[in-house]
Steps between C-alpha positions, in 0.01 A plus 500: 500500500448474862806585751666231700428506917825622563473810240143553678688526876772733353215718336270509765823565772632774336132648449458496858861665594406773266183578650673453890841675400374842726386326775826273517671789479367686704499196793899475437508901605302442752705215645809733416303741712447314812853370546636839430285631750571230759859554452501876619274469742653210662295225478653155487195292466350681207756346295334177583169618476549666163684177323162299642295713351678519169462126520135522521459724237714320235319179584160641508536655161686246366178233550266781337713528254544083432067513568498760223696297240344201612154611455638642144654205359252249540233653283 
């Protein structure tokens, strides 16, 4: 019995969050990090910086991740 597309992109997305759960995490302390860090020292525009780069990071893994499931589901 073959699985429907959708059951294939829940699979193949929770797969890939398993595998990626340490470095998400560990991004999310980082960000924690920074912004903790640019609180006591002072610095206004880090919070700026830091929310930019958080940005950049979610999106960027989000696409591998959507590439990943992609190039899954369509064998």
């Amino acid at each position: 019995m073959a699985f429907s597309h959708g059951e294939q992109y829940q699979y193949w997305k929770r797969k890939w969050l398993r595998e990626h759960r340490v470095l998400i995490v560990m991004l999310c302390v980082l960000y924690a990090l920074a912004l903790i860090v640019g609180f006591y020292k002072g610095v206004a525009w880090s919070f700026g910086v830091c929310s930019i780069i958080a940005l950049a990071a979610f999106l960027i893994l989000r696409n591998r991740m959507l590439l990943y499931i992609d190039q899954h589901t369509e064998q």
